[in-house]
PADREN-392302 format. One record per residue (C-alpha): residue number from 1; residue in one letter; x, y, z; chain. Coordinates in Angstrom, 2 decimals. Layout:
node resi: NUM | resn: A | xx: X | yy: Y | zz: Z | chain: A
...
REM end
This chain:
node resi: 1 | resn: X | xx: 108.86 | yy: 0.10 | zz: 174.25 | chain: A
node resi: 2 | resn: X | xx: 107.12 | yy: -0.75 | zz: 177.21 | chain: A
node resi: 3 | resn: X | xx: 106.55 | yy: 0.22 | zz: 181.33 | chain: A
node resi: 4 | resn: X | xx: 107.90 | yy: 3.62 | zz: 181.99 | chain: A
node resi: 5 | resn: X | xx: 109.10 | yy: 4.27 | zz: 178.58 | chain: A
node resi: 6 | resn: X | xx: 106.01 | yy: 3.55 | zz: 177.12 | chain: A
node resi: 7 | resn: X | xx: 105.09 | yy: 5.60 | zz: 174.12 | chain: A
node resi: 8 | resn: X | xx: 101.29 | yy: 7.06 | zz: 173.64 | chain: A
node resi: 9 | resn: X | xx: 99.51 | yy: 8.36 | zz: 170.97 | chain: A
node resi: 10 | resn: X | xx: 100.13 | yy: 8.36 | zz: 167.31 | chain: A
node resi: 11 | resn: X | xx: 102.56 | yy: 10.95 | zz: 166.80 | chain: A
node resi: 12 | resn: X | xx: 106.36 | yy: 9.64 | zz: 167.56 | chain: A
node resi: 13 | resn: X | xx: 109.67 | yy: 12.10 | zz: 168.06 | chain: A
node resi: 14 | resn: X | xx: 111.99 | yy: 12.40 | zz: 165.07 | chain: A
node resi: 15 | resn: X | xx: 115.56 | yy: 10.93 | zz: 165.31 | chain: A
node resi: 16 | resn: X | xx: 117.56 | yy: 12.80 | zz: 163.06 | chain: A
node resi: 17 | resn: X | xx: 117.88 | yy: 17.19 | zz: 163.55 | chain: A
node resi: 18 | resn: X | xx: 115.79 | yy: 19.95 | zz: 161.81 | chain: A
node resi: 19 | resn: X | xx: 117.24 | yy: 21.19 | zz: 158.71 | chain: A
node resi: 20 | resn: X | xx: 119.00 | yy: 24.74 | zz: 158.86 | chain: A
node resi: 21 | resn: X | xx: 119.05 | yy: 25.50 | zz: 154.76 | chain: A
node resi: 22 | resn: X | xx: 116.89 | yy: 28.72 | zz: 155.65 | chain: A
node resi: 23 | resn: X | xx: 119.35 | yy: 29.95 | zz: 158.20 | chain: A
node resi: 24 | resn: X | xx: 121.89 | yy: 29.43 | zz: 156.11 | chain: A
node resi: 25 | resn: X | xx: 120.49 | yy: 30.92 | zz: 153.01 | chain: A
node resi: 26 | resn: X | xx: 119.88 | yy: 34.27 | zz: 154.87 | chain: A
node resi: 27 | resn: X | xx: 122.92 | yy: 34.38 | zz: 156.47 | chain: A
node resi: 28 | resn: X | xx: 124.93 | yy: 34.21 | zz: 152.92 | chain: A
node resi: 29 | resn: X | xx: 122.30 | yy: 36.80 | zz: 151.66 | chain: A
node resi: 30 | resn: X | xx: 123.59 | yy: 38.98 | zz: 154.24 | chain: A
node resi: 31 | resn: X | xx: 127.29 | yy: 38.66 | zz: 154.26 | chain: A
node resi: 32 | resn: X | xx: 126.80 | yy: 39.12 | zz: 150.35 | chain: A
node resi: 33 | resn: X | xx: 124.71 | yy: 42.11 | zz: 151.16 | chain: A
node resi: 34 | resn: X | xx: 127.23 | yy: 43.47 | zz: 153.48 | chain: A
node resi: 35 | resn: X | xx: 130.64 | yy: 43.03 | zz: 151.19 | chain: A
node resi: 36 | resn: X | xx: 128.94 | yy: 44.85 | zz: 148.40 | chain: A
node resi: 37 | resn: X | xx: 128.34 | yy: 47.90 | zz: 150.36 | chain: A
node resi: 38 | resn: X | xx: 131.66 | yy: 47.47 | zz: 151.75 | chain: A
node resi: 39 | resn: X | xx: 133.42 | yy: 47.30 | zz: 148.56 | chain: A
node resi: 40 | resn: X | xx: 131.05 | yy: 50.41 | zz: 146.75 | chain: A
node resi: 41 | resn: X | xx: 132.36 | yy: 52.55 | zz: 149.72 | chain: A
node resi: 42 | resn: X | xx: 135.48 | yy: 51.55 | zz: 149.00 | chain: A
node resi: 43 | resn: X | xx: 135.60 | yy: 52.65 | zz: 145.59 | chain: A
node resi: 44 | resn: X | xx: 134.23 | yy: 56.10 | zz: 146.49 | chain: A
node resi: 45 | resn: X | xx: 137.06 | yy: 56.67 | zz: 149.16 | chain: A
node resi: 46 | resn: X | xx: 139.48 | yy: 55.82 | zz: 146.32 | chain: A
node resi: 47 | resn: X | xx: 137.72 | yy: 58.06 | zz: 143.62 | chain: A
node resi: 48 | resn: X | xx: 138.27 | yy: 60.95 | zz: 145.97 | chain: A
node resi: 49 | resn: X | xx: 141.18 | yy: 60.56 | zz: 147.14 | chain: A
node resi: 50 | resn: X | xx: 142.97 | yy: 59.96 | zz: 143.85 | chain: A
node resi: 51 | resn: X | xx: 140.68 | yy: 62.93 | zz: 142.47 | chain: A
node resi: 52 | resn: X | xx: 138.82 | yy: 60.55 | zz: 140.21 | chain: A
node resi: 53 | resn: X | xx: 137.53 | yy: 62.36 | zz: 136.32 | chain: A
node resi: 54 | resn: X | xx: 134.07 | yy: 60.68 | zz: 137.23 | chain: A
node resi: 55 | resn: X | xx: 131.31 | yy: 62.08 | zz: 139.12 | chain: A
node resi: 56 | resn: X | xx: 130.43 | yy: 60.56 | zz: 142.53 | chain: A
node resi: 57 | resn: X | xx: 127.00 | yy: 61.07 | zz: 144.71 | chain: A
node resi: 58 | resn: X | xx: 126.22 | yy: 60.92 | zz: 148.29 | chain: A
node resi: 59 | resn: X | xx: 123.39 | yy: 61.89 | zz: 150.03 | chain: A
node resi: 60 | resn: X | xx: 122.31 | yy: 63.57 | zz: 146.66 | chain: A
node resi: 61 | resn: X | xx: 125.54 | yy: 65.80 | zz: 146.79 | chain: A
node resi: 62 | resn: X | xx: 127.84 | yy: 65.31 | zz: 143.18 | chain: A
node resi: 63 | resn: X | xx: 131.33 | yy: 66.32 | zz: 142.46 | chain: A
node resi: 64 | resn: X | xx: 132.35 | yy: 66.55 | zz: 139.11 | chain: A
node resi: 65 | resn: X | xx: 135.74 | yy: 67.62 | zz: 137.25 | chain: A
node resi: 66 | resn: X | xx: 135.10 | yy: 69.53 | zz: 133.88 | chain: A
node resi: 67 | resn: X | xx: 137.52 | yy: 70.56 | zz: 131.41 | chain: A
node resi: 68 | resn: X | xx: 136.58 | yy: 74.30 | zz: 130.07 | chain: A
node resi: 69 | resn: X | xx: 138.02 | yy: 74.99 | zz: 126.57 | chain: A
node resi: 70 | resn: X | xx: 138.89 | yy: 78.42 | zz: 125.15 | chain: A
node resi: 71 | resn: X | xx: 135.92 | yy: 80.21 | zz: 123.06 | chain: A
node resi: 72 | resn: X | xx: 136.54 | yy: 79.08 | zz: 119.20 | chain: A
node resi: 73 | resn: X | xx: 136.62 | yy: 82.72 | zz: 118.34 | chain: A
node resi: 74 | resn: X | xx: 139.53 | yy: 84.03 | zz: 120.59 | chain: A
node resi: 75 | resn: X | xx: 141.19 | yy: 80.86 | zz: 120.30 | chain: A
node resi: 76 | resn: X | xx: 140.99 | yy: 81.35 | zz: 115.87 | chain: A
node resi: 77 | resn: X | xx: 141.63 | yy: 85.47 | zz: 117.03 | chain: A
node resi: 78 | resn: X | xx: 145.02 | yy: 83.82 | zz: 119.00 | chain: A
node resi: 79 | resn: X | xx: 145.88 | yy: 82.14 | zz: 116.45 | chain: A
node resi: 80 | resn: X | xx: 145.88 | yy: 84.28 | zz: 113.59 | chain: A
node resi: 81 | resn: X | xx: 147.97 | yy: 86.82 | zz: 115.75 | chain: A
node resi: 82 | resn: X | xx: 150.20 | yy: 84.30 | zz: 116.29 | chain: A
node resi: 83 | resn: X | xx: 150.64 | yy: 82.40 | zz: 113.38 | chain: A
node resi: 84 | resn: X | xx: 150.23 | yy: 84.95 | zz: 110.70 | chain: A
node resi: 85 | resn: X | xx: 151.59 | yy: 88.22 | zz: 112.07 | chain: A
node resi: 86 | resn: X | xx: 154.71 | yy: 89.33 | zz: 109.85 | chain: A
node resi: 87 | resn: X | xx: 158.16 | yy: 90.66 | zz: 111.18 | chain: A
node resi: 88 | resn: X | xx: 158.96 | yy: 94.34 | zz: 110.99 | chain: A
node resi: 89 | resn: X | xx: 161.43 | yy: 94.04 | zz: 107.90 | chain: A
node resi: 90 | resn: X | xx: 158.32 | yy: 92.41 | zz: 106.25 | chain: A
node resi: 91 | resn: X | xx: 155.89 | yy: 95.73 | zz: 106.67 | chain: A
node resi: 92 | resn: X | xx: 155.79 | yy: 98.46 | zz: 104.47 | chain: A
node resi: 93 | resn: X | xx: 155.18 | yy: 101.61 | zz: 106.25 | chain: A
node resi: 94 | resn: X | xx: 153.79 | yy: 105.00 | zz: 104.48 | chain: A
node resi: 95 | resn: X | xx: 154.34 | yy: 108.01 | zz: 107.02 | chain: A
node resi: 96 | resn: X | xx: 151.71 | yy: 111.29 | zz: 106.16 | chain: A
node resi: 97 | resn: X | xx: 151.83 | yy: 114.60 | zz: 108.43 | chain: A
node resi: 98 | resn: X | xx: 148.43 | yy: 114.89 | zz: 109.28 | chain: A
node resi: 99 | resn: X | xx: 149.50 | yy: 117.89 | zz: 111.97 | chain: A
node resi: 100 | resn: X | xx: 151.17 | yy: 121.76 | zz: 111.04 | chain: A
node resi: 101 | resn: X | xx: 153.86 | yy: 120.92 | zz: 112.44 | chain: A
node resi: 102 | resn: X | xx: 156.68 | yy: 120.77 | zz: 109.73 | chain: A
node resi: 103 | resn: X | xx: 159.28 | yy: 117.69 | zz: 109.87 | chain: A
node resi: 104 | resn: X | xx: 157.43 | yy: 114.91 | zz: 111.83 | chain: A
node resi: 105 | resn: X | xx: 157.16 | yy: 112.52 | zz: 108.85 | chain: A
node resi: 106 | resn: X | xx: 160.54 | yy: 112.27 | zz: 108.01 | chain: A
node resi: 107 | resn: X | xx: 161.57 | yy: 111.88 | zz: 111.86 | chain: A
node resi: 108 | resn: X | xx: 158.95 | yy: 109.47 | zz: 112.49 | chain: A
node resi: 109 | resn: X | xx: 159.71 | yy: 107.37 | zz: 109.56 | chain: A
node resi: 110 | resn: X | xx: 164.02 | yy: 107.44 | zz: 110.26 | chain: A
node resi: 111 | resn: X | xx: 163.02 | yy: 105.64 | zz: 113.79 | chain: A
node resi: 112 | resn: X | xx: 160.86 | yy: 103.69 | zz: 112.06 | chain: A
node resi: 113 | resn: X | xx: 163.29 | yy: 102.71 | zz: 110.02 | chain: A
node resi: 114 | resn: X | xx: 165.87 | yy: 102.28 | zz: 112.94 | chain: A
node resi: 115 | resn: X | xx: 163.44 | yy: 99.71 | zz: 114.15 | chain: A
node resi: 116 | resn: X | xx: 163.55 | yy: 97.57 | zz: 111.06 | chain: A
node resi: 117 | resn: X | xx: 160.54 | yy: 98.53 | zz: 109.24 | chain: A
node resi: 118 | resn: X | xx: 160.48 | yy: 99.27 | zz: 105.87 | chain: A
node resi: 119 | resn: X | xx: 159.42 | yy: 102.43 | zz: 104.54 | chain: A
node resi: 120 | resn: X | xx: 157.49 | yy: 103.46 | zz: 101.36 | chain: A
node resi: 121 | resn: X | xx: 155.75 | yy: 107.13 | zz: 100.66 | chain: A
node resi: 122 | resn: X | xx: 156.49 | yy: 110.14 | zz: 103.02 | chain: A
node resi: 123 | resn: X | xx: 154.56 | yy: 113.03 | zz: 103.10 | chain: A
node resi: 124 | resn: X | xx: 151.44 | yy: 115.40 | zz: 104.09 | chain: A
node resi: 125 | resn: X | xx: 148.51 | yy: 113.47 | zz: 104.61 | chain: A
node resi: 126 | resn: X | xx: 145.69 | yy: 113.84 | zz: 101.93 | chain: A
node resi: 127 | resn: X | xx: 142.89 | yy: 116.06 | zz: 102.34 | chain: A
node resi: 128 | resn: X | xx: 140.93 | yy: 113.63 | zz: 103.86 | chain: A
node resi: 129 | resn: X | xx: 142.93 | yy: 113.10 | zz: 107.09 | chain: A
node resi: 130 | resn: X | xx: 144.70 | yy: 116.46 | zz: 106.67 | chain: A
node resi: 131 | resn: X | xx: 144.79 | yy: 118.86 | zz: 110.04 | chain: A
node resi: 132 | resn: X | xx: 141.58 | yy: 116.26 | zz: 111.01 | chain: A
node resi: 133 | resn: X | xx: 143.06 | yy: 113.40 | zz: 112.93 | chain: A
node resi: 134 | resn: X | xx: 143.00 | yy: 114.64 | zz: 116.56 | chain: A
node resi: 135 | resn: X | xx: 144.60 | yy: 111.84 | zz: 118.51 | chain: A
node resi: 136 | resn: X | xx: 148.35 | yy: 110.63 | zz: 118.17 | chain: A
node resi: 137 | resn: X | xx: 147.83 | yy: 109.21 | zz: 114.71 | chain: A
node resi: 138 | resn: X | xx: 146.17 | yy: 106.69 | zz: 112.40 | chain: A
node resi: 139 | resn: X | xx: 147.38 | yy: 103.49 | zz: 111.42 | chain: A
node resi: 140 | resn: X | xx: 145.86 | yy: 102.13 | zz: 108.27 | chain: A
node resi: 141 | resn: X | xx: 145.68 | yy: 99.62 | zz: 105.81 | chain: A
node resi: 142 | resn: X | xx: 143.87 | yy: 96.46 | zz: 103.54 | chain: A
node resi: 143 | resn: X | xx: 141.41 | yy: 94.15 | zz: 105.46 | chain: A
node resi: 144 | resn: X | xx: 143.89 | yy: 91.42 | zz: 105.81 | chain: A
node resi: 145 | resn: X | xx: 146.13 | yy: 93.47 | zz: 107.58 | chain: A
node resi: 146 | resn: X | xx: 143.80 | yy: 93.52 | zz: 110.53 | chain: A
node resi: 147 | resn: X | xx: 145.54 | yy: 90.83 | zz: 112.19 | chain: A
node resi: 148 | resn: X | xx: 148.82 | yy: 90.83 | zz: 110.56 | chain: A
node resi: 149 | resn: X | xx: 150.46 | yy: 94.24 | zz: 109.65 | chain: A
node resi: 150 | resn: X | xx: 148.64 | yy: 96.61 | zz: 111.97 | chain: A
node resi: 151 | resn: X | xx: 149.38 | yy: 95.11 | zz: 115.35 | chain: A
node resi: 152 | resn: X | xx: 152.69 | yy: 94.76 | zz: 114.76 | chain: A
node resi: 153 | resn: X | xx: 153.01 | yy: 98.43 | zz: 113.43 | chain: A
node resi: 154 | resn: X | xx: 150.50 | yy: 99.09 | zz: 116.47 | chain: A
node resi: 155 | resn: X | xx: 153.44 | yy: 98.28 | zz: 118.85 | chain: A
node resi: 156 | resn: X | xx: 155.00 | yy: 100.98 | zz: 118.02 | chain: A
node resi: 157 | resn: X | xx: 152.52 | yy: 103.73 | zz: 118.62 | chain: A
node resi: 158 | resn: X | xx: 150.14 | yy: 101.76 | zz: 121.17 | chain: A
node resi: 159 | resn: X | xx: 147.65 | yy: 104.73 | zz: 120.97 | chain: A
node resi: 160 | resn: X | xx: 146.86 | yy: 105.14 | zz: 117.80 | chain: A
node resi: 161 | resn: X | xx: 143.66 | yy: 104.24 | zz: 116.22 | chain: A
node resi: 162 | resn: X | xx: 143.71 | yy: 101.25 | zz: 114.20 | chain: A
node resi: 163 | resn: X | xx: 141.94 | yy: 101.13 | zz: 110.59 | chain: A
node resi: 164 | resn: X | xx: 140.91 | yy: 98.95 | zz: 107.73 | chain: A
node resi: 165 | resn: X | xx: 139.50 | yy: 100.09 | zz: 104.25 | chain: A
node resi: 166 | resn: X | xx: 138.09 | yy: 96.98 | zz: 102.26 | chain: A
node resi: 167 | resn: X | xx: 139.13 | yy: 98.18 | zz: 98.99 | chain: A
node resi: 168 | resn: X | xx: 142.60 | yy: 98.82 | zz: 99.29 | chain: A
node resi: 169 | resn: X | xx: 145.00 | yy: 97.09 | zz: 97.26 | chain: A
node resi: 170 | resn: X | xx: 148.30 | yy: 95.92 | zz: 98.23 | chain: A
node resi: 171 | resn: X | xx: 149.92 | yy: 95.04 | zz: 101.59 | chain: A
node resi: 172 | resn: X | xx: 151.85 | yy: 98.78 | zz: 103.15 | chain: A
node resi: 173 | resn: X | xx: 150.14 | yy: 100.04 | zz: 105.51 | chain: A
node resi: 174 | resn: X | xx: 150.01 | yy: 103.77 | zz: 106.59 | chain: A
node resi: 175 | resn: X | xx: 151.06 | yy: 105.51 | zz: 109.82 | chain: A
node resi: 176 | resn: X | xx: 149.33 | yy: 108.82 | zz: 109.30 | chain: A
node resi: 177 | resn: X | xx: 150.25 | yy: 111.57 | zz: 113.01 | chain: A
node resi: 178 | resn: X | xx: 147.72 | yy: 113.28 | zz: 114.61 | chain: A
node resi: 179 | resn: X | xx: 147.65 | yy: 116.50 | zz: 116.42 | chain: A
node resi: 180 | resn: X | xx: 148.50 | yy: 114.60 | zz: 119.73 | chain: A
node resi: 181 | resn: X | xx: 151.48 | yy: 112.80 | zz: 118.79 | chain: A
node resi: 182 | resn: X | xx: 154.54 | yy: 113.63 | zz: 120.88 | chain: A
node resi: 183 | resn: X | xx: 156.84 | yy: 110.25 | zz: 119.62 | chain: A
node resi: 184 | resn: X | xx: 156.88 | yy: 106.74 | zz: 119.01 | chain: A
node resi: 185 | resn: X | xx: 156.48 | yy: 104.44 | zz: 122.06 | chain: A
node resi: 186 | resn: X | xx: 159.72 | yy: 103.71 | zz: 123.42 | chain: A
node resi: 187 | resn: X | xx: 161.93 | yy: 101.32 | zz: 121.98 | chain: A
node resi: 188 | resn: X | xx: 161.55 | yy: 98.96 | zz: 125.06 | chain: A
node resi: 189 | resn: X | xx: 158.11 | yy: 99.23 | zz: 125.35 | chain: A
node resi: 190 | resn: X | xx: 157.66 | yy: 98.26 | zz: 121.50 | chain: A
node resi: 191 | resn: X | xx: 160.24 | yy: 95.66 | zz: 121.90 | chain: A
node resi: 192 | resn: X | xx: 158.23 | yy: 93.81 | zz: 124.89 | chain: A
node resi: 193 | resn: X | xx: 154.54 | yy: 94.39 | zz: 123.32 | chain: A
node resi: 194 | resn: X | xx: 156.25 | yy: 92.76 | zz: 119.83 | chain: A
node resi: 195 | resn: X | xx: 157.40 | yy: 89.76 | zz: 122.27 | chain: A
node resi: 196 | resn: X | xx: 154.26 | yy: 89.25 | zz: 123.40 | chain: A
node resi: 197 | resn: X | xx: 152.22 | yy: 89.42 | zz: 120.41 | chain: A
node resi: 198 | resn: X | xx: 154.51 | yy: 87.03 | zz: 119.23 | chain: A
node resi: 199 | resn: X | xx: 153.71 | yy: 84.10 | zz: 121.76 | chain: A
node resi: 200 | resn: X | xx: 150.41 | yy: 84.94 | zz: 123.19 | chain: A
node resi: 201 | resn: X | xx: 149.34 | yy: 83.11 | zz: 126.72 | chain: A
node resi: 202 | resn: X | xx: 146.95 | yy: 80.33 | zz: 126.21 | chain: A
node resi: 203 | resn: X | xx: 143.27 | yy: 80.69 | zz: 127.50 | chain: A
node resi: 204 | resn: X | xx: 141.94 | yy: 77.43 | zz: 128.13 | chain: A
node resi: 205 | resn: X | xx: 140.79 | yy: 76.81 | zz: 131.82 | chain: A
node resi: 206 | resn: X | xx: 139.89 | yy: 74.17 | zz: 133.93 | chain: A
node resi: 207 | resn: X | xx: 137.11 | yy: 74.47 | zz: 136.35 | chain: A
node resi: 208 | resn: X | xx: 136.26 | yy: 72.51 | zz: 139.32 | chain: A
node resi: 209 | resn: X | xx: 133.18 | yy: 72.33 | zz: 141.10 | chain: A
node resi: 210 | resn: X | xx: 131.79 | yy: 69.79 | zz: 144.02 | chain: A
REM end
């Protein structure tokens, strides 16, 4: 080109546009950027909202929900209670008169009786308990009755001291009366403490902490 278009030097203007590849690549780098952080918020809301079992952090903060089970040893104790302890027509109950007063074995073993236990020996109490327990009575018997026999016998005289002697044969048990006994728990009370030593509440828990 010539005259007042002329062109001068040796470099000469390009004809076609600059290419915009770099724009464009960091523009898609930060919409991608952007719709991840988007979407992990997202996520959160709906963990907390629908009270999610995971454990989410913000800010270094966590929120976790944990499941607390029952100690194996109450939870075995619970269960032998409740699985293993007999009915009163299946305990045999010896009543001793550990006390001077004349007449309280019989009586104590005819509402005994009334109550649907079965009865075996009645009498004075040996010398070794004789005129010695001081409380309202005794009740005693094997080592497997610890958990069976006793605390269903205990429900009907809810303060007397419970006992166990490992080398006793057999499966009676023995309701000896101490100086302090008056009578047998009432009849309602025994009826509602047999009730619930027959279905015992469960003790698992669940514990929450954020």
């Amino acid at each position: 080109m010539g005259g007042k278009y002329r062109i001068t030097g040796d470099k000469y203007p390009r004809m076609r546009p600059h290419r915009r590849r770099g724009r464009l690549v960091v523009v898609v780098v930060a919409c991608g950027a952007v719709l991840g952080v988007a979407g992990w918020g997202t996520l959160q809301l709906i963990d907390v909202f629908t009270g999610g079992g995971g454990t989410a952090t913000a800010a270094g903060v966590g929120c976790s929900t944990k499941a607390t089970k029952a100690s194996p040893a109450a939870s075995a104790s619970a269960a032998a209670v409740a699985g293993a302890a007999p009915k009163p027509a299946q305990i045999t109950v010896n009543v001793f008169n550990a006390t001077t007063r004349s007449g309280l074995a019989k009586t104590t073993a005819d509402e005994l009786k009334k109550r649907g236990f079965k009865i075996g020996e009645v009498g004075n109490a040996t010398k070794q308990y004789d005129k010695k327990v001081t409380g309202t009575g005794i009740l005693l018997g094997p080592a497997a009755s610890l958990n069976t026999s006793l605390p269903v016998l205990a429900t009907q005289l809810t303060t007397a001291e419970r006992r166990t002697d490992a080398a006793r044969a057999g499966t009676a048990v023995d309701l000896i009366i101490g100086n302090q006994f008056k009578a047998l728990t009432s009849p309602t009370a025994s009826v509602k403490a047999l009730t619930a030593l027959a279905a015992p509440q469960p003790t698992a828990s669940t514990k929450k902490g954020c």
